[in-house]
MITIVEX-816740 format. One line per field, with one value per residue: residue in three letters; y, z, x of N, C-alpha, C in turn. Coordinates in steps of 0.001 Angstrom, whole numbers, plus 500000, padded with zeros to 6 digits. Example, Ala and Ser with C-alpha at 12.3 -4.5 7.8 and 13.67 -1.06 7.14 Angstrom:
MITIVEX-816740
type = (ALA; SER)
nyy = (494310; 497750)
nzz = (507800; 507080)
nxx = (513190; 512850)
cayy = (495500; 498940)
cazz = (507800; 507140)
caxx = (512300; 513670)
cyy = (496700; 500030)
czz = (507800; 507870)
cxx = (513200; 512900)
***
This chain:
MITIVEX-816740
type = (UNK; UNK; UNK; UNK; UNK; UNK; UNK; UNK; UNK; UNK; UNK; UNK; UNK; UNK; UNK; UNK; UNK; UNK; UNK; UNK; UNK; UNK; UNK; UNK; UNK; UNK; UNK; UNK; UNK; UNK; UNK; UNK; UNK; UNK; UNK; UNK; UNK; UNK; UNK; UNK; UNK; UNK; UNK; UNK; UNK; UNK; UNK; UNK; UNK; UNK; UNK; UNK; UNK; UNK; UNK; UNK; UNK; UNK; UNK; UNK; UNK; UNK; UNK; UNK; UNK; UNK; UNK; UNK; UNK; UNK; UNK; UNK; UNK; UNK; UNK; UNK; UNK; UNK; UNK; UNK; UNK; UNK; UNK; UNK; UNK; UNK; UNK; UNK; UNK; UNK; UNK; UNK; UNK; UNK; UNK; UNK; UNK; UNK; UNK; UNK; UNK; UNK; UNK; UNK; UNK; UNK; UNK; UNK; UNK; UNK; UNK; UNK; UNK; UNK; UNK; UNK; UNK; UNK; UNK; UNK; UNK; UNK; UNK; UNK; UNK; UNK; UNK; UNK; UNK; UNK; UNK; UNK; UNK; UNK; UNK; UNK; UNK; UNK; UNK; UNK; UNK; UNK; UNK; UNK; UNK; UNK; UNK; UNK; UNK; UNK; UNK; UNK; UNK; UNK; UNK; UNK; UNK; UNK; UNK; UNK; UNK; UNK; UNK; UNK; UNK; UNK; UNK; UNK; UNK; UNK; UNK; UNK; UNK; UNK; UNK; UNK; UNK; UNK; UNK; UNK; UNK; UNK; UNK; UNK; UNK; UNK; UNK; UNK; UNK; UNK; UNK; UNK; UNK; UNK; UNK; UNK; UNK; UNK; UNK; UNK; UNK; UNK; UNK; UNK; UNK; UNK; UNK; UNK; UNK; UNK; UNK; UNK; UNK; UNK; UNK; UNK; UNK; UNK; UNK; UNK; UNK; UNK; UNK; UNK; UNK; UNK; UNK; UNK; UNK; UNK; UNK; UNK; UNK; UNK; UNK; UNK; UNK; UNK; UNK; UNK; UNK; UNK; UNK; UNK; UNK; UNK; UNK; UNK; UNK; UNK; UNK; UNK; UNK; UNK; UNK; UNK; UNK; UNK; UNK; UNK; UNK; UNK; UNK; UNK; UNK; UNK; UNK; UNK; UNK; UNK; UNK; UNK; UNK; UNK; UNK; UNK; UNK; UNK; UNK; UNK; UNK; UNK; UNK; UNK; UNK; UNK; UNK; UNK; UNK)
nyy = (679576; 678998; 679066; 676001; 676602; 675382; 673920; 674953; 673364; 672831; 672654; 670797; 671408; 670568; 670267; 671075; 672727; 675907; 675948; 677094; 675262; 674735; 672140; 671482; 672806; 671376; 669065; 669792; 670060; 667713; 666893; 667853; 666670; 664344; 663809; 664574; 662989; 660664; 661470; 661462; 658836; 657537; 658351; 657832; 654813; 654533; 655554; 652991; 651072; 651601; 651102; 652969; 656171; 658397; 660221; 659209; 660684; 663261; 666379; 668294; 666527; 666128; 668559; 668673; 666165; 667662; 669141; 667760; 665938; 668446; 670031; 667763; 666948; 669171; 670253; 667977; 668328; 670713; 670274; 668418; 669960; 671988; 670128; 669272; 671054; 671408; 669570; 669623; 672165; 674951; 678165; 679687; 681455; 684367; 684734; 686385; 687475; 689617; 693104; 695177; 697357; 697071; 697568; 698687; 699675; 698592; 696046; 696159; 697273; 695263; 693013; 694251; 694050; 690982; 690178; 691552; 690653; 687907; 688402; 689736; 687501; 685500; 685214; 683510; 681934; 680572; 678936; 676323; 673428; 673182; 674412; 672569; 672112; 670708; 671087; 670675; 671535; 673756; 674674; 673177; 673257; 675646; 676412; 675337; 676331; 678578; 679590; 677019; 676311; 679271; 679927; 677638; 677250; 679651; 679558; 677965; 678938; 681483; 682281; 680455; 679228; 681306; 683270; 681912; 681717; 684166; 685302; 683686; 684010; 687007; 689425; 689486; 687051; 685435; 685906; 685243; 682744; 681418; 681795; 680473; 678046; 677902; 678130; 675407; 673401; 673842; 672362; 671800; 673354; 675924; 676435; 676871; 678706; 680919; 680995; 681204; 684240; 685106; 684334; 685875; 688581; 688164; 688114; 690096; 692289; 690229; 691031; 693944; 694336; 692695; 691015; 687972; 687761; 689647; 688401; 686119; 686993; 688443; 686051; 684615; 685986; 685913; 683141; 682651; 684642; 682904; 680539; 681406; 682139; 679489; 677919; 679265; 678591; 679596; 679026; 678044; 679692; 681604; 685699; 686014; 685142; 686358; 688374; 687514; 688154; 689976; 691544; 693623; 694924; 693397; 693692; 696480; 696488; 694601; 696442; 698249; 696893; 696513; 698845; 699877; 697652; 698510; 700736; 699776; 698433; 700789; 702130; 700531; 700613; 703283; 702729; 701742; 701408; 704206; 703922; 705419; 704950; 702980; 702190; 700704; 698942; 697669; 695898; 694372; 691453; 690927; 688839; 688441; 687958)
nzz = (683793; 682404; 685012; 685070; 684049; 685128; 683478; 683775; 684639; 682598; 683087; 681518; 678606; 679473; 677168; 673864; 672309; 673036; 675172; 674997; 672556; 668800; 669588; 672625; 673197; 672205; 673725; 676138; 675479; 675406; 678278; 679544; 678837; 678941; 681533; 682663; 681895; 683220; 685844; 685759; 684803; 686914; 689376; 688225; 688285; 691045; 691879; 690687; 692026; 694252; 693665; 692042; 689843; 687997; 687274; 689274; 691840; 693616; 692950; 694710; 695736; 692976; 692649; 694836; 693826; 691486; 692264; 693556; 691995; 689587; 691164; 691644; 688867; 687908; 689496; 689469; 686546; 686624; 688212; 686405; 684458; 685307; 685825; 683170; 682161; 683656; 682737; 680604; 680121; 680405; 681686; 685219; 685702; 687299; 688257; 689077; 691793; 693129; 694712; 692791; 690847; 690534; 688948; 689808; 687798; 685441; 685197; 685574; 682720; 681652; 682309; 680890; 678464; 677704; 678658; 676609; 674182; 674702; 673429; 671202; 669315; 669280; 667254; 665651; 667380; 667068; 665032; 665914; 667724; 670994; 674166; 676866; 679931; 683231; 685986; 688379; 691938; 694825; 697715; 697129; 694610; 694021; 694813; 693040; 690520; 690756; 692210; 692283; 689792; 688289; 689341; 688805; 686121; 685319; 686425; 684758; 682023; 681553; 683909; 683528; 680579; 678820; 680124; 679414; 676598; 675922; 676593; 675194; 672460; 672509; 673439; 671249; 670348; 672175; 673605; 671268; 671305; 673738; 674363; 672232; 673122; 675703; 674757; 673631; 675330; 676683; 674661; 673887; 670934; 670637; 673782; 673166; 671234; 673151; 675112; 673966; 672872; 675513; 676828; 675254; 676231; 679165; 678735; 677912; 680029; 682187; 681160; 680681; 684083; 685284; 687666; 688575; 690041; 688771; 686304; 687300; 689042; 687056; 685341; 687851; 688301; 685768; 685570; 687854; 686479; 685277; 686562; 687868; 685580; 684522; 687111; 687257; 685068; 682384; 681177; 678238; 676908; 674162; 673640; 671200; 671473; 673571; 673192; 670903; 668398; 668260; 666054; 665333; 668164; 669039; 667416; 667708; 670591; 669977; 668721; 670585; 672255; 670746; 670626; 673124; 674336; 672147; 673584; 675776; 675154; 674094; 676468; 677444; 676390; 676664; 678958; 678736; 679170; 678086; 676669; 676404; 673754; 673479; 676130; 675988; 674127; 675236; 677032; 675332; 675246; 678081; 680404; 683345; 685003)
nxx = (150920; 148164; 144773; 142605; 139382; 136629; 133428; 130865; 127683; 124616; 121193; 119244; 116974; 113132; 111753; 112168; 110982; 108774; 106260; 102824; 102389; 100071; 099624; 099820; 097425; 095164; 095671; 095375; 092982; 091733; 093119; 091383; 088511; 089038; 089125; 086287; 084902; 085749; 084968; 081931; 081332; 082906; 080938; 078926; 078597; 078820; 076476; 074786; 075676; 074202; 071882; 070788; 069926; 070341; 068443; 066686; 067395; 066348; 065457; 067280; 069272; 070440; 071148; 073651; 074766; 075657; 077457; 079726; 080462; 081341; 083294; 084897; 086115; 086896; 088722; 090485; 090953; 092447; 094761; 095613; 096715; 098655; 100072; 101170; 102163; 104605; 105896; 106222; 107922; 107163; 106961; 106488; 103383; 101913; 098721; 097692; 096066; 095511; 093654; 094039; 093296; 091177; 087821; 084161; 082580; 083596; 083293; 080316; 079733; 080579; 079280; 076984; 077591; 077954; 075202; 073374; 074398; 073473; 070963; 071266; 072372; 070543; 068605; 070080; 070480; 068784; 068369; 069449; 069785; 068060; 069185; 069965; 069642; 070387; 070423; 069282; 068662; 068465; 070658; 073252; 073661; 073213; 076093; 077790; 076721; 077382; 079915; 081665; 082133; 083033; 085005; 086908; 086968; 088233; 090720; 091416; 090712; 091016; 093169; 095405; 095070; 094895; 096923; 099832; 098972; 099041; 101843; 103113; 102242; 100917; 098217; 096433; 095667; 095682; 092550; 091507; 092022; 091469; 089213; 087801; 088811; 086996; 084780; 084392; 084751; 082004; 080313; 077255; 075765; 074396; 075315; 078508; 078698; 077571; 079550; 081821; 081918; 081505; 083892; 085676; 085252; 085335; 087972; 089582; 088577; 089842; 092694; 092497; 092523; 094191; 093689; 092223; 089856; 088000; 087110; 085980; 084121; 082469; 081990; 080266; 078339; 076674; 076543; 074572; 072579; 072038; 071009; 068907; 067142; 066482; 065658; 063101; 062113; 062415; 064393; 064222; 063354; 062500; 063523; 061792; 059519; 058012; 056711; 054998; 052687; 053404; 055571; 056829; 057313; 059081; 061315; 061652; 062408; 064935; 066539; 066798; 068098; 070318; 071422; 072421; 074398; 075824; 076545; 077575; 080015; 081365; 081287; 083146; 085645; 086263; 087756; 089588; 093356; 095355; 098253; 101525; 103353; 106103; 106008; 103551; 104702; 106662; 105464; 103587; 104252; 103882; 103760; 102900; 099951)
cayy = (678593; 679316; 677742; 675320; 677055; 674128; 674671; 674984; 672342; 673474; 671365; 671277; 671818; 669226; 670040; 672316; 673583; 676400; 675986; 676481; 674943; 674163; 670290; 671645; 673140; 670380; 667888; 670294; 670070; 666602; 666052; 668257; 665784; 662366; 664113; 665014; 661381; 659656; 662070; 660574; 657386; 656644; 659140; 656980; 653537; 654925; 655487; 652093; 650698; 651882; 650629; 654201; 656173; 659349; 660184; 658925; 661865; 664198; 667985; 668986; 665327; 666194; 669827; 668094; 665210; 668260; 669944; 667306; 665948; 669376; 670240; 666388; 667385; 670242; 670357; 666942; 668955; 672227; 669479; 668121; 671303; 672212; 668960; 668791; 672971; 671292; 668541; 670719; 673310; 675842; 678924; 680160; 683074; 685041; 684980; 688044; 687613; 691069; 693627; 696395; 697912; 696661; 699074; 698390; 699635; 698086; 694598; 696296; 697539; 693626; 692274; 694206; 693742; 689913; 689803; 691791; 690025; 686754; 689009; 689776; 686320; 684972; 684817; 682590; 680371; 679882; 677553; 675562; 672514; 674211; 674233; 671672; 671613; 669994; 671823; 670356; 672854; 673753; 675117; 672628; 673490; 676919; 676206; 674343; 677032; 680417; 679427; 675837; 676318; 680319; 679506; 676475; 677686; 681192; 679259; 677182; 679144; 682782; 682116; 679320; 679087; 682804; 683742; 680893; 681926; 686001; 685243; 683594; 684285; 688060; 689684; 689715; 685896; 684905; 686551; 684556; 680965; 680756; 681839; 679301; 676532; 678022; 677716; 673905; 672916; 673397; 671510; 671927; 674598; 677611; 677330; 677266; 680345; 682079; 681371; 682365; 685848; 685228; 683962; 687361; 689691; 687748; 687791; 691591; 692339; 690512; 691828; 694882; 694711; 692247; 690170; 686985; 688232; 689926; 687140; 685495; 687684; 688330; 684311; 683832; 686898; 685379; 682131; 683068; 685312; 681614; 679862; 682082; 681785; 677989; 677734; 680150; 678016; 680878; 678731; 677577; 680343; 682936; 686370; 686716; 684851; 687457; 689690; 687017; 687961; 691697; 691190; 695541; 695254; 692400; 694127; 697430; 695554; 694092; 697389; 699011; 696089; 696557; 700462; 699306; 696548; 699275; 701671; 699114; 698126; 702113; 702404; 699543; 701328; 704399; 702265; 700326; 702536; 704519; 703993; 705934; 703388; 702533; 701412; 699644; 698241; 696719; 695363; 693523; 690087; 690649; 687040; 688636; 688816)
cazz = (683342; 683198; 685536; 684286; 684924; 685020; 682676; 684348; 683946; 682410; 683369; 679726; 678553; 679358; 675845; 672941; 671651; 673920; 675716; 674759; 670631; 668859; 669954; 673662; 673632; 671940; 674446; 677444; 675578; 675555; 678921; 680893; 678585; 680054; 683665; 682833; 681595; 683634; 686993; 685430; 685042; 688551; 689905; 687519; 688701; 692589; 691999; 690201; 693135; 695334; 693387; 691862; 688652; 687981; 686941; 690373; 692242; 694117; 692499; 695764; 695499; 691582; 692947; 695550; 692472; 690221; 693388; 693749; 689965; 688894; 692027; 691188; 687554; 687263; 690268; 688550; 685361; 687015; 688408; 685292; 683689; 685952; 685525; 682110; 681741; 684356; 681678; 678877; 680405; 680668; 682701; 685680; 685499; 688171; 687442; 689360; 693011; 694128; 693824; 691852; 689089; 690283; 689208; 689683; 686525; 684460; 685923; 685142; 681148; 681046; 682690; 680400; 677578; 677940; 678482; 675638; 673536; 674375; 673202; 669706; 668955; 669697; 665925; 665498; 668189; 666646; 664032; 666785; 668762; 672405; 675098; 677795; 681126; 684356; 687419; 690538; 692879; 696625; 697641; 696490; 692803; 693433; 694875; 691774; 689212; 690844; 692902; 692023; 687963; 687965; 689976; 688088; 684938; 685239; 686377; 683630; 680514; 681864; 684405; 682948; 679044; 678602; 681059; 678564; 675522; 675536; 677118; 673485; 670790; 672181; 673634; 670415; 669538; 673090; 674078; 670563; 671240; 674949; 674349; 671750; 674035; 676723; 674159; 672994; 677284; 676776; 673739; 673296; 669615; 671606; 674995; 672680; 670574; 674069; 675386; 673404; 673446; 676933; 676928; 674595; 677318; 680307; 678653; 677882; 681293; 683017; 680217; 681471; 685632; 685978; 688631; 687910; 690583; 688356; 685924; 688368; 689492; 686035; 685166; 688882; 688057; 684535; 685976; 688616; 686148; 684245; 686917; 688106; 684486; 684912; 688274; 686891; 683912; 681350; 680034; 677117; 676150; 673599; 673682; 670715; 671966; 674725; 672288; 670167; 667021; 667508; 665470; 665221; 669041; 668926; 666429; 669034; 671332; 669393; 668414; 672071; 672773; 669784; 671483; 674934; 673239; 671393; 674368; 676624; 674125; 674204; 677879; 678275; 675578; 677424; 680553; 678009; 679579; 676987; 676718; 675554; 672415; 674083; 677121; 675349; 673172; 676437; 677684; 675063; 676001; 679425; 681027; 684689; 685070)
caxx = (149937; 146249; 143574; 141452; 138217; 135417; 132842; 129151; 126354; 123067; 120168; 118648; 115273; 112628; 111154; 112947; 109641; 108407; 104901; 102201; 102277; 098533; 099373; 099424; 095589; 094554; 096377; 095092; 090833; 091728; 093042; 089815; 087600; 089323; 088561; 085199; 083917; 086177; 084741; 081081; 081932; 082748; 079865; 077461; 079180; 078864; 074961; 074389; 076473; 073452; 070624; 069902; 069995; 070795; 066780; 066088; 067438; 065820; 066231; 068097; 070039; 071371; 072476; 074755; 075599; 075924; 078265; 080387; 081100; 081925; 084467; 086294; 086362; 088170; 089720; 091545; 091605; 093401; 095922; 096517; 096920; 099458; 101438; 101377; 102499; 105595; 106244; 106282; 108866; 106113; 107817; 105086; 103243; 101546; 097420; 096955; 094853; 095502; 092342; 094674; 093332; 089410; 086887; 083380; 081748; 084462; 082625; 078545; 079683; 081144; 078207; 075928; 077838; 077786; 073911; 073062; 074994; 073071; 070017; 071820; 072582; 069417; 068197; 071467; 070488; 067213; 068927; 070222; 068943; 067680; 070184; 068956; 070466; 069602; 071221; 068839; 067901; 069098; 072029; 074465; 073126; 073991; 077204; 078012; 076682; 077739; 081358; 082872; 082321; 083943; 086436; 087727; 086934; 088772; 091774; 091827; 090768; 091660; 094576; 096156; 095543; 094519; 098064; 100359; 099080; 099428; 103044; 103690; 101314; 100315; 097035; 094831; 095631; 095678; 091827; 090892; 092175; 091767; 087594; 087365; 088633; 086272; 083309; 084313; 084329; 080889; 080205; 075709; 076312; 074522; 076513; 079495; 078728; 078039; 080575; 083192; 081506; 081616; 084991; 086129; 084614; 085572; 090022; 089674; 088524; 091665; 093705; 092475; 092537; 095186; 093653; 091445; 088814; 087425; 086843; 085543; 083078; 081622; 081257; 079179; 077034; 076247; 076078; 073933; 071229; 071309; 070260; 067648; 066237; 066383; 064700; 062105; 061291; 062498; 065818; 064052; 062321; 063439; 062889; 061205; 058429; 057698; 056265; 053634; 052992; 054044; 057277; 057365; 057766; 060490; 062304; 062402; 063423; 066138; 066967; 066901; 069246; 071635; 072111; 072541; 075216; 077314; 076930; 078612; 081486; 081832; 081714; 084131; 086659; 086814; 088287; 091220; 094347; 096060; 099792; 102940; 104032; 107452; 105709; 102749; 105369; 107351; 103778; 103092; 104040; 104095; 103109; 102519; 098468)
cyy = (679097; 678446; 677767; 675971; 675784; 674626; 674260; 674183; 673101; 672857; 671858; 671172; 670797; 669043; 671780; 673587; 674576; 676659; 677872; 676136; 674716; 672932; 670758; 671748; 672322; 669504; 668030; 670105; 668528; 665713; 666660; 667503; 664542; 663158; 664536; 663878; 660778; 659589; 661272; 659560; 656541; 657045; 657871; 655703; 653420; 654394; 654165; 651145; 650793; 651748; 651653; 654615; 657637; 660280; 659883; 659739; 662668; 665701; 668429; 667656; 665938; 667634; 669168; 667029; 666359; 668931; 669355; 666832; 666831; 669738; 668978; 666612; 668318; 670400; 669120; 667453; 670175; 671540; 669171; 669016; 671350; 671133; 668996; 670383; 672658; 670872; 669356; 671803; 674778; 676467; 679263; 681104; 683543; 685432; 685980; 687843; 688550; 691325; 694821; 696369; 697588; 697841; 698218; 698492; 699042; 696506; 694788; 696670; 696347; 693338; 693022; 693999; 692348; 689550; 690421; 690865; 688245; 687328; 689028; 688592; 685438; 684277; 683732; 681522; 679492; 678562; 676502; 674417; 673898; 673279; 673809; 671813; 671058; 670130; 671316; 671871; 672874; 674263; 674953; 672987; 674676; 677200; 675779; 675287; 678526; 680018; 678127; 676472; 677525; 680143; 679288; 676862; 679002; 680640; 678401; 678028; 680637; 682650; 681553; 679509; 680560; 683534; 683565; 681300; 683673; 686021; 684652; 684165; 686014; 688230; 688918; 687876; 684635; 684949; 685182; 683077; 680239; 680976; 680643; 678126; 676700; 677626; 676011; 673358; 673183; 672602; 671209; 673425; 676115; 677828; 677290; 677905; 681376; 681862; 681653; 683589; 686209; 685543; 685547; 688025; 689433; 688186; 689249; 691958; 691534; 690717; 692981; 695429; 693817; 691655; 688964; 687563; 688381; 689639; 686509; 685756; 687585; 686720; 684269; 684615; 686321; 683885; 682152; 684222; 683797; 680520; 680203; 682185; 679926; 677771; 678308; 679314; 678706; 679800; 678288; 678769; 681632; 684656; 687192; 686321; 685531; 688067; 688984; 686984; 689414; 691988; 692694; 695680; 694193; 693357; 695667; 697120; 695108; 695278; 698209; 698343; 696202; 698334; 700456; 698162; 697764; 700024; 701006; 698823; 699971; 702315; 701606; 700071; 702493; 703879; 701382; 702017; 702874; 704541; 704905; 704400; 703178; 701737; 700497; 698585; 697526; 695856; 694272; 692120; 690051; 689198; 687367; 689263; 689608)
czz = (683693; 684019; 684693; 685169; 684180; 684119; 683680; 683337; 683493; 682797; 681920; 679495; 678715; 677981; 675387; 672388; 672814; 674073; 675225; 672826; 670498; 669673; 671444; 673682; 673215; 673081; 675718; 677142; 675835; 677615; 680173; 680102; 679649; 681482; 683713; 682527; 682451; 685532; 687075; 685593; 686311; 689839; 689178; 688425; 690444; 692621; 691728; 691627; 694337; 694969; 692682; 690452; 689155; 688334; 688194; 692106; 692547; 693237; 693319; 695455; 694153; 692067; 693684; 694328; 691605; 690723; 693356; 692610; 689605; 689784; 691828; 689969; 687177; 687946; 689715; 686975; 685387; 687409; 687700; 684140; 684274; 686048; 684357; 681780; 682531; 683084; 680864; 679023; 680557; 682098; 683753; 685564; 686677; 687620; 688701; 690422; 693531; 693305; 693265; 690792; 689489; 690240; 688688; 688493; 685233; 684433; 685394; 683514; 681362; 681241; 681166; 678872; 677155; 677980; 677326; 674739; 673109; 673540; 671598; 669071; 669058; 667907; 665110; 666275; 667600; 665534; 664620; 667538; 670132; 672927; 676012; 678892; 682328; 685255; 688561; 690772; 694153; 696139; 697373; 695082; 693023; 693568; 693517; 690708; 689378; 691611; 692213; 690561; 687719; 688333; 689488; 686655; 684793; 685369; 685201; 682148; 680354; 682358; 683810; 681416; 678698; 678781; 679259; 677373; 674651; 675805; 675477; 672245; 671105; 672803; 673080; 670040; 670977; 673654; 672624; 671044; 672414; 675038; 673650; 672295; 675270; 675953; 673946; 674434; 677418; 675734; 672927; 672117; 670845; 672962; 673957; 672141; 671711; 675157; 675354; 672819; 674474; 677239; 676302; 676104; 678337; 680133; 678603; 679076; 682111; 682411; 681027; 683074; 685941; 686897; 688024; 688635; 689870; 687187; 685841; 689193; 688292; 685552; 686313; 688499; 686919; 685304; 686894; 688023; 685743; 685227; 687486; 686678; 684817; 686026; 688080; 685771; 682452; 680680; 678799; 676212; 675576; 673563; 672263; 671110; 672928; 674098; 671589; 669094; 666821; 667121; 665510; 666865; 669440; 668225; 667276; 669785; 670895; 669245; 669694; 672375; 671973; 670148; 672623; 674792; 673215; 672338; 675303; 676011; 674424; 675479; 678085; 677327; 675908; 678141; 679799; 678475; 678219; 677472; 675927; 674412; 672864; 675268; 676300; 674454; 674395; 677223; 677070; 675098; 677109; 680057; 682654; 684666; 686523)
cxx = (148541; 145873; 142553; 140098; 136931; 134150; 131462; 128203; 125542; 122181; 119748; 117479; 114761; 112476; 112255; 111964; 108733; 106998; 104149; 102292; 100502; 098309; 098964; 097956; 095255; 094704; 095169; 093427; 091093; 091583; 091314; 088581; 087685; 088431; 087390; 084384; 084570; 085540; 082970; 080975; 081512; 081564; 078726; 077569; 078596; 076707; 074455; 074617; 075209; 071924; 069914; 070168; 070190; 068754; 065698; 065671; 066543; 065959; 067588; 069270; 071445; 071923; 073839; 075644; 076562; 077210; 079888; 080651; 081845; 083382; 085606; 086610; 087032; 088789; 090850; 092241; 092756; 094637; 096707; 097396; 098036; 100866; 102027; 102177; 104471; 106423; 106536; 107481; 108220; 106666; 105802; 104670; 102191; 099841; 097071; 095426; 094341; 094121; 092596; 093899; 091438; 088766; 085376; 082308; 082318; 083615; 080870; 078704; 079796; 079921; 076972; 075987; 077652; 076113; 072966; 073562; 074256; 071922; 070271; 071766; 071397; 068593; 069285; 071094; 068570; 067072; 069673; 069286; 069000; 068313; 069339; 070238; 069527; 070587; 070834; 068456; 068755; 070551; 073053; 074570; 074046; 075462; 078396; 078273; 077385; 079324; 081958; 083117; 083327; 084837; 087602; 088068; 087579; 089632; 092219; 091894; 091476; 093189; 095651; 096604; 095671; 096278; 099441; 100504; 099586; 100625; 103953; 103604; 100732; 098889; 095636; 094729; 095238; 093893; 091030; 090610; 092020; 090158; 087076; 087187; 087577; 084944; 083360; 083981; 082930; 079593; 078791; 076411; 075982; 075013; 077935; 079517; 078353; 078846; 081996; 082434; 081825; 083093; 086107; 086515; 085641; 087276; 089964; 089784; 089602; 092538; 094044; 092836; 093714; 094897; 092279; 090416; 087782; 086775; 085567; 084345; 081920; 081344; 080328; 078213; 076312; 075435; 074973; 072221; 071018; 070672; 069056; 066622; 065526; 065524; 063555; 061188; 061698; 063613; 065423; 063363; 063000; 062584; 062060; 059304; 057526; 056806; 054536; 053832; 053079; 055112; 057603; 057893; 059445; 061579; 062820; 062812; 064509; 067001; 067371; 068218; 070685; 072465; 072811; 074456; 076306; 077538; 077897; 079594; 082002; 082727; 083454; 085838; 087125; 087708; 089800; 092413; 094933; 097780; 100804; 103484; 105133; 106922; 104646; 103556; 106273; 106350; 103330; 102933; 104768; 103045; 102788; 101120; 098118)
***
């Protein structure tokens, strides 16, 4: 007589449809909206609560406001992210802390690629309302603009969606759709056309090194020339205005910059590793950053 051999449970999928689908990124711009009005909200509510206004603030005051808002906001959004990736059946993936693979000029082509770039686009943003921000001042400001924001924001659009989406959809589709959602999270037209440029740059580069660090580094440096514009007085001002009415020197300039531009895309194309096609072809949706 045979034995009855017992047949083994499965636990079964939470969901059939495997993370991430379009509905997910939508779900996920959706839920870091709720946590970004809802983080407002009770920040506004708090101040009213105390007889005050936002407008009432000190400079140094709205850095600390601006400090603490942004750290409850995405730190609630990186949470939710993380719940909702559980929910979904969303396997984990490894966003890459180590400092393997870091190379320092791989980080100054990005960086200069990225600030040219705002330079290029500039005649594009000229058909645009002007980008207004209001950062405060003092050290909580900078806390805010150069550490909480990269941080959060690398784990979310790099680590997270960036990780998620190349693990399904591939590199080239993943570097597209995880910049876009990084440009819509900032929602004024010209921070969202630079930063999905930004957002490009920034997925290549941990494509490339494999650790978020380096990310992470290039967003505070960015972040960090933008608020030194800002504190300076310069954020409104474009550079063709520099010039007057010598449009022949604008236009060298533009031109100096459009060299400088392709030379860094160059530089940064030397540094993409070349593979044997059997291994690049086993690489390609590797989900370990």
């Amino acid at each position: 007589m045979e034995a009855m051999n017992p047949t083994p449970t499965q636990e079964p999928n939470r969901m059939s449809v495997p993370f991430p689908t379009p509905f997910d990124v939508l779900a996920l711009l959706g839920i870091f909206f709720v946590s970004q009005i809802g983080v407002m909200l009770f920040a506004s509510l708090v101040l009213l609560a105390t007889g005050q206004g936002l407008a009432d603030l000190t400079p140094e005051a709205r850095g600390g406001y601006l400090a603490l808002t942004t750290l409850l906001s995405l730190a609630i959004a990186a949470g939710a992210f993380l719940w909702y990736r559980y929910v979904r059946g969303g396997k984990w993936l490894s966003m890459g802390l180590a400092w393997r693979r870091f190379r320092p000029m791989l980080l100054l082509w990005a960086f200069v690629m990225m600030s040219t770039a705002g330079v290029l686009l500039e005649p594009l943003y000229e058909l645009m309302p002007m980008l207004h921000q209001d950062v405060g001042r003092g050290l909580w400001s900078i806390v805010a603009v150069v550490v909480i924001a990269p941080v959060f924001e690398e784990f979310i659009c790099r680590g997270f969606l960036f990780g998620s989406l190349r693990e399904r959809y591939g590199t080239t589709r993943a570097v597209l759709f995880s910049s876009l959602f990084f440009g819509i999270l900032h929602l004024q037209p010209v921070a969202v056309i630079n930063a999905f440029v930004m957002g490009v740059v920034l997925a290549v580069v941990y494509a490339m090194t494999r650790t978020l660090w380096a990310p992470i580094l290039l967003h505070a440096a960015n972040n960090a020339l933008a608020y030194l514009l800002i504190v300076a007085g310069c954020s409104e001002m474009r550079f063709s205005e520099l010039f007057g009415g010598e449009r022949w020197l604008y236009l060298l300039f533009y031109g100096a910059t459009l060299c400088l531009f392709a030379w860094s895309v160059w530089s940064l194309w030397q540094m993409v590793p070349r593979k044997a096609p059997m291994q690049a072809s086993s690489d390609k949706n590797e989900g370990s950053m």
